[in-house]
C-alpha positions as CSV (number, residue, x, y, z in Angstrom):
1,X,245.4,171.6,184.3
2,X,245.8,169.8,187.5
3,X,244.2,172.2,189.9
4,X,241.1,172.7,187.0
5,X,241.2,168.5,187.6
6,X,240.8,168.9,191.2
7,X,238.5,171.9,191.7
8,X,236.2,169.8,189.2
9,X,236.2,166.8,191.0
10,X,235.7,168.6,194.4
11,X,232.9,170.3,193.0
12,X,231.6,167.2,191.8
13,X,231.8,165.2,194.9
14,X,231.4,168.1,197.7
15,X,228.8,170.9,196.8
16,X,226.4,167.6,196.6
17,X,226.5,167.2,200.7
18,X,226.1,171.0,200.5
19,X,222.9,170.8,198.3
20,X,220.9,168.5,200.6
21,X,222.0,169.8,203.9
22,X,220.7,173.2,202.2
23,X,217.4,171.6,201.3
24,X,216.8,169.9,204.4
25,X,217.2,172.7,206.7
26,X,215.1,175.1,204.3
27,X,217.3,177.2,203.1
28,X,216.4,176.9,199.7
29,X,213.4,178.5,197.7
30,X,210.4,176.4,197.6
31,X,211.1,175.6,193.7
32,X,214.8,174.6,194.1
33,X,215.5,171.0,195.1
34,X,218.9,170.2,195.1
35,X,219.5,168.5,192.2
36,X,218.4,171.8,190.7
37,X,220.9,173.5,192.7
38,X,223.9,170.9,191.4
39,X,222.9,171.4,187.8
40,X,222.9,175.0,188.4
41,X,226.0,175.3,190.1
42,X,227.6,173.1,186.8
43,X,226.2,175.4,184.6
44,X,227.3,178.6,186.5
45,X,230.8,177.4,186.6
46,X,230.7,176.2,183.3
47,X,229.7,179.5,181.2
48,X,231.6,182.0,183.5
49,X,234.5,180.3,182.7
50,X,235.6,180.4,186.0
51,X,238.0,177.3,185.2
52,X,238.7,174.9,182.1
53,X,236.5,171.7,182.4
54,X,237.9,168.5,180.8
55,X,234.8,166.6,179.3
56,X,236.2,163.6,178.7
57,X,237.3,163.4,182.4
58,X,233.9,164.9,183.4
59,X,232.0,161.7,181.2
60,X,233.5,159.3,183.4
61,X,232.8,160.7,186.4
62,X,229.1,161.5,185.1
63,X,229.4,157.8,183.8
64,X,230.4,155.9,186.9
65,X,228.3,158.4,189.5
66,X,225.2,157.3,187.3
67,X,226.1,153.2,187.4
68,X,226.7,153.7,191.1
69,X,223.8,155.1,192.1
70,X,220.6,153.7,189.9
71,X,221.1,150.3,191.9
72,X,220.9,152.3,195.6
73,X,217.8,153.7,194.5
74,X,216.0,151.0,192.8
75,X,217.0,148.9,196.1
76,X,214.4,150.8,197.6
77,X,211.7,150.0,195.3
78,X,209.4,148.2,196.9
79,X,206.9,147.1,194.1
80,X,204.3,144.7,196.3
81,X,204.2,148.4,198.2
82,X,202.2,149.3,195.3
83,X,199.8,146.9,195.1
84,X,199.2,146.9,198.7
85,X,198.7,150.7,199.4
86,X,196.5,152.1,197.2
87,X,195.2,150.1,193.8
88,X,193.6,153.1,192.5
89,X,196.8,155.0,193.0
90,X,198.7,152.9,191.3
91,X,195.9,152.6,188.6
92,X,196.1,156.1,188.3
93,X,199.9,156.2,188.3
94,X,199.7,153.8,184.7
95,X,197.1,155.7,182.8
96,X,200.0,158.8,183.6
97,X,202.4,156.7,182.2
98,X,200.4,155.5,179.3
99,X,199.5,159.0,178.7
100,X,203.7,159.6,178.4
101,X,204.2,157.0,175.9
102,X,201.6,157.5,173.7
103,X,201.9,161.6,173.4
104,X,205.7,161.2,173.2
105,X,205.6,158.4,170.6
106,X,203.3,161.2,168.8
107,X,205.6,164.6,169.6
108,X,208.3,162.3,168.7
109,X,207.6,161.6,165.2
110,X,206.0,165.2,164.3
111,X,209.9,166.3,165.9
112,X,211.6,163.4,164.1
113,X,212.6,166.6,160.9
114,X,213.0,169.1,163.6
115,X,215.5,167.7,166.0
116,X,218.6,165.5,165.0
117,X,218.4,162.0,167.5
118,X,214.8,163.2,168.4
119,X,214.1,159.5,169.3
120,X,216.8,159.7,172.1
121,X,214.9,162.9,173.7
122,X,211.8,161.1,173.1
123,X,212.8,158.0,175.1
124,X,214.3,160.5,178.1
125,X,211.1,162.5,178.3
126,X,209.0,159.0,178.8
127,X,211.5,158.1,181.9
128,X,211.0,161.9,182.7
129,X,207.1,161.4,183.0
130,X,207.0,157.3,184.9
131,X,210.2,157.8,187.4
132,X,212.0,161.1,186.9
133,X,215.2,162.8,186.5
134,X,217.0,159.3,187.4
135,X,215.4,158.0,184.4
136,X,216.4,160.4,182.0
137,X,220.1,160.6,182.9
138,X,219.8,156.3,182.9
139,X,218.6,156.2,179.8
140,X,220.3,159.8,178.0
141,X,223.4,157.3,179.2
142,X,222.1,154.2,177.6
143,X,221.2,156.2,174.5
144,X,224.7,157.6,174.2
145,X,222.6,161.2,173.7
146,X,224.5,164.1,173.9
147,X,225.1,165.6,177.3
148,X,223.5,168.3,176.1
149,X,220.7,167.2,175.3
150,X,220.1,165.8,179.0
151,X,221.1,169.4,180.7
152,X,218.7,171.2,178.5
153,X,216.0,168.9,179.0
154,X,216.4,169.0,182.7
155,X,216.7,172.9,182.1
156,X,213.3,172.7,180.4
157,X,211.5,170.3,183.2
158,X,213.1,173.5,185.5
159,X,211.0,176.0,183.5
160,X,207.8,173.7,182.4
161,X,207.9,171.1,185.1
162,X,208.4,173.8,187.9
163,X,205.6,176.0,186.7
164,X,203.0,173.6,186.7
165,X,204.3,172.3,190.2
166,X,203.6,175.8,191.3
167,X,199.6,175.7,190.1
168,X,199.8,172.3,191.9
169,X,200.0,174.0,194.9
170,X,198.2,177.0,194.3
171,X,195.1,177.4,192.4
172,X,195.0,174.0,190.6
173,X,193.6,171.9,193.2
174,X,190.9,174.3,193.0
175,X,189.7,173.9,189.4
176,X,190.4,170.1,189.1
177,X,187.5,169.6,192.6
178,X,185.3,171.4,189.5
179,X,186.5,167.9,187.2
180,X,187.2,165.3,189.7
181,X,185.3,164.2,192.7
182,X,186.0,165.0,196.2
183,X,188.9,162.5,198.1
184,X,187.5,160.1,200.1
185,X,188.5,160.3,204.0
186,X,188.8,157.8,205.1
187,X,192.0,157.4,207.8
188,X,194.8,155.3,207.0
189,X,197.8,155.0,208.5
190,X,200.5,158.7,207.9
191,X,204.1,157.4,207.3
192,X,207.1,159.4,208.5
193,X,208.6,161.3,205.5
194,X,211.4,163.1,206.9
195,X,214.8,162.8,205.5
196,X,216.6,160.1,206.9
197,X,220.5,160.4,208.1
198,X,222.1,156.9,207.2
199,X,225.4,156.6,209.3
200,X,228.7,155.5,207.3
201,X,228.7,152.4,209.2
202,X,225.3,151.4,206.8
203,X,226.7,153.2,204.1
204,X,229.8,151.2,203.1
205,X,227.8,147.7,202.9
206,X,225.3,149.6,200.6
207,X,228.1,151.1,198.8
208,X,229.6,147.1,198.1
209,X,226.3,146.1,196.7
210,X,225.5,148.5,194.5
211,X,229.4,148.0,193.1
212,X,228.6,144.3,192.8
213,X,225.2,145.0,190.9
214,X,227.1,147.4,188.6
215,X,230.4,144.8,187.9
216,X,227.5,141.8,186.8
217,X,225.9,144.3,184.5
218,X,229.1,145.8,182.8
219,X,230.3,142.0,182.9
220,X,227.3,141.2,180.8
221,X,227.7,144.3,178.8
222,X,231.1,143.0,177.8
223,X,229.9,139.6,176.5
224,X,228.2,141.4,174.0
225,X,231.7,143.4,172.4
226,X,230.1,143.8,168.8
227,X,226.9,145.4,169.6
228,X,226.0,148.8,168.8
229,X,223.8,148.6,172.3
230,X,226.4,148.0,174.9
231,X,225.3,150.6,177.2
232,X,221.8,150.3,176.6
233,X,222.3,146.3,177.6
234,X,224.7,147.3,180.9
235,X,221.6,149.8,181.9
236,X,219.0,147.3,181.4
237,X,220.8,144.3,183.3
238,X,221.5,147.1,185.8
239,X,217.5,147.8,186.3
240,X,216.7,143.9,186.1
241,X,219.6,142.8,188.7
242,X,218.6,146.0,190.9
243,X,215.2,145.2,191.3
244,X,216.0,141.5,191.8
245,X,218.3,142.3,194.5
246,X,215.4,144.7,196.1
247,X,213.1,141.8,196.2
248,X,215.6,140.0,198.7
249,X,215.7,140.2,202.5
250,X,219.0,141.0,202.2
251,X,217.7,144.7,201.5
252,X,216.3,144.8,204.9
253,X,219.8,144.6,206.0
254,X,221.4,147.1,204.0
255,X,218.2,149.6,205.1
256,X,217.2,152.5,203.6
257,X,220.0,153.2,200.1
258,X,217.9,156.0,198.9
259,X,220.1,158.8,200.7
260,X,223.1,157.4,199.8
261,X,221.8,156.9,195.4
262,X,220.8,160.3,196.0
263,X,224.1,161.6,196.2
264,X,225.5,159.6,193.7
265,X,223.0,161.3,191.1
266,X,223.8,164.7,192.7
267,X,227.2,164.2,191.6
268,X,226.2,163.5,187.9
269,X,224.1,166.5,187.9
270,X,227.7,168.9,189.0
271,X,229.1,166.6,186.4
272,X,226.8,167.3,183.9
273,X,226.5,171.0,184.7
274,X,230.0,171.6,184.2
275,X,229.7,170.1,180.7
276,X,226.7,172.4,179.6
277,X,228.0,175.3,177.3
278,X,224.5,177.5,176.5
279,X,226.5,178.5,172.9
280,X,226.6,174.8,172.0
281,X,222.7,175.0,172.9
282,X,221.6,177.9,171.3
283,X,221.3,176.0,168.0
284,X,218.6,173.4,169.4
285,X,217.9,175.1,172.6
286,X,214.7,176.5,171.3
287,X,213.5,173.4,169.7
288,X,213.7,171.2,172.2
289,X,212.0,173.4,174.5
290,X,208.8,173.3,172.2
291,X,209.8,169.7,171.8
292,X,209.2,169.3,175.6
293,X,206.4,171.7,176.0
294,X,204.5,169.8,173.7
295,X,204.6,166.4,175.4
296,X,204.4,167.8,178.7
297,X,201.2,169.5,177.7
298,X,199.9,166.4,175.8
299,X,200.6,163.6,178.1
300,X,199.4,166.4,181.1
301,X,195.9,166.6,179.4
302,X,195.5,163.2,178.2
303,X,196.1,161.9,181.6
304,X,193.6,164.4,182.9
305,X,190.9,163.3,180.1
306,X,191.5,159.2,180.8
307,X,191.3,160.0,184.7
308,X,187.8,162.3,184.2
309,X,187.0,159.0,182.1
310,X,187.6,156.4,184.9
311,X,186.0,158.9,187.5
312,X,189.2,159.4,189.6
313,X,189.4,161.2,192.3
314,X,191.1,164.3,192.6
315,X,193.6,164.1,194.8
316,X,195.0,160.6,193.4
317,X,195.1,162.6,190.0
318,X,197.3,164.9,191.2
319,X,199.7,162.9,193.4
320,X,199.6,160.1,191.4
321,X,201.0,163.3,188.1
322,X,203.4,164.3,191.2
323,X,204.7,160.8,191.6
324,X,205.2,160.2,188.1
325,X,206.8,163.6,187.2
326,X,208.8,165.1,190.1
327,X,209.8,161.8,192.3
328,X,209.1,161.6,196.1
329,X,210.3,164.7,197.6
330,X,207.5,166.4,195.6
331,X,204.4,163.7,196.2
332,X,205.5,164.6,200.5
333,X,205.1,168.4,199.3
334,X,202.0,168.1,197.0
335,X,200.6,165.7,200.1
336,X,201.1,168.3,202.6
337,X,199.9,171.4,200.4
338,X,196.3,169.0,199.9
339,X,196.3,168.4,203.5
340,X,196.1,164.9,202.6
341,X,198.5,162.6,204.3
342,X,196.0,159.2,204.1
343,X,197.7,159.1,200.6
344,X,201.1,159.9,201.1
345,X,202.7,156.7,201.6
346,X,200.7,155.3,198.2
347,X,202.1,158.5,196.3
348,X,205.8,157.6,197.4
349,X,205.3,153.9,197.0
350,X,204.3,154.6,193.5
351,X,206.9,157.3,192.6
352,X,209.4,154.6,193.6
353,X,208.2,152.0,191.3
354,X,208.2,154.4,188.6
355,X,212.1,154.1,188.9
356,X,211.9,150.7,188.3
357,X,209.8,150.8,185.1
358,X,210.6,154.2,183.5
359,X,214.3,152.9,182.1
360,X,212.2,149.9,180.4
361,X,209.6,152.4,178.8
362,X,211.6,155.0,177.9
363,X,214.4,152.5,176.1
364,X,211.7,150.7,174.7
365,X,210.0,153.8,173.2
366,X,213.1,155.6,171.8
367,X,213.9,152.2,169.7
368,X,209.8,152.4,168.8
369,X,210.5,156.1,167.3
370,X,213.7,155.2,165.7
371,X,212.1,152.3,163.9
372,X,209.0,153.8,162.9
373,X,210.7,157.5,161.7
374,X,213.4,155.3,159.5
């Protein structure tokens, strides 16, 4: 039991530095990122039986990874960014969003028979569709939703999400300059996007904050010893004090946390792997696929139709779907498959604030389902 202990752990901890220094150097396929990879590896592990896996040990390491590393990435959240780059962007970016919550409020009732705790997917999809994977393991955590519900939702953004990336960067662009007017050209300034190495040096300061953001929220959580929301109140002081901390100048000390939040999340994603057994998801595995086709496809086209309404261009249409669906990483691919960098730095500005609001939204609009389906 002690060696299945340790190889877990290692796995957990290591094969995340493994992942990026895979991605960065391009060896990985074009559709694996490496939080694919670490949810992959999990899985693999997990099904061949290749060692036992103790959940309940597993939980806590999913549990902590997660509290440590949502405050290093919202640090970099830079929400006056926003504003400043690119308003139609950002306007752009919120019909996307408002397109998420009102399909998923809809798919979520119509699953509310279907699915047991359909509200809880419901709420992880909208984080899904404003800020990204982040979101949904924030707020799968804050929901207490089963962990496999969150692997099999990430499994289905792997098989939806990653096909419609794919037309993003093939033919799509190609039938959306048929709907949306050409991109204007004008020059703006191109931001270095490369991955940036943080030395440990700037690590371990970044590593202290985020651990003093995380004690104030679970403080808080614990003054609050008879609710039935404890962890959804720990995440949502966690967002509030996170993004209160980013709008300091001490984060112009700490510099750029991203990297290091990165990993932590990498090493929920192992975590969470190792905890998915497919024969405890064959029983729902099919419905929440159709679950998350159906707001994928809903909040897609809606987003499309509001867009066509407002006479959006077409290349903020697609980054701005990029930045609310994939993250980043994907807006500096998307951006360089347009041959647009004049909205790059807009398209990561707003993907990053999408990590700020997307545990709100998607919190908010799980309770919303619950109430209204009762």
């Amino acid at each position: 039991m002690v060696i299945s202990t340790l190889l877990s752990v290692g796995l957990c901890l290591l094969f995340p530095l493994a992942a990026r220094a895979g991605e960065r150097e391009g060896k990985f396929p074009s559709w694996l990122s490496a939080i694919i990879a670490c949810y992959l590896v999990g899985i693999l592990v997990s099904n061949a039986h290749l060692w036992s896996v103790d959940n309940e040990l597993l939980e806590k390491v999913a549990g902590a990874s997660m509290l440590i590393g949502l405050p290093l990435l919202l640090f970099a959240v830079r929400i006056g960014d926003s504003l400043r780059y690119a308003r139609t962007m950002l306007f752009s970016f919120l019909l996307c969003c408002v397109s998420g919550l009102i399909c998923t409020l809809l798919v979520g009732l119509y699953m509310t028979d279907r699915i047991e705790d359909a509200w809880k997917i419901s709420g992880m999809l909208v984080g899904l569709y404003t800020g990204g994977t982040p979101n949904v393991q924030a707020i799968g955590v804050a929901l207490e939703a089963p962990a496999s519900y969150l692997v099999l939702i990430q499994a289905a953004d792997v098989l939806l999400g990653g096909a419609y990336l794919l037309g993003l960067i093939t033919f799509l662009p190609s039938i959306y300059a048929r709907i949306f007017r050409a991109t204007p050209g004008e020059e703006e300034e191109v931001v270095q996007t490369e991955t940036i190495t943080v030395p440990l040096r700037r690590q371990v300061p970044q590593l202290i904050a985020s651990l003093v953001v995380v004690a104030l929220a679970v403080g808080t959580g614990l003054l609050f010893p008879e609710s039935d929301h404890g962890l959804t109140i720990i995440i949502l002081t966690l967002t509030t004090l996170s993004l209160i901390v980013a709008s300091l100048p001490i984060v112009d000390r700490l510099g750029n946390t991203y990297p290091l939040g990165e990993y932590f999340i990498l090493v929920f994603s192992v975590a969470l792997g190792l905890m998915a057994d497919f024969r405890d998801l064959a029983s729902n595995g099919m419905d929440l696929l159709w679950f998350s086709f159906l707001a994928l496809f809903a909040t897609t086209t809606l987003h499309l139709l509001l867009s066509r309404l407002f006479n959006l261009d077409r290349d903020t249409v697609i980054l701005s779907s990029v930045a609310a669906f994939y993250g980043p990483v994907f807006v500096v691919q998307v951006a360089a498959s347009l041959k647009n960098q004049r909205l790059l730095a807009a398209g990561i500005a707003v993907s990053l604030f999408g990590f700020g609001i997307g545990n709100y939204l998607g919190i908010s609009l799980a309770n919303l389902v619950a109430w209204w389906s009762q």
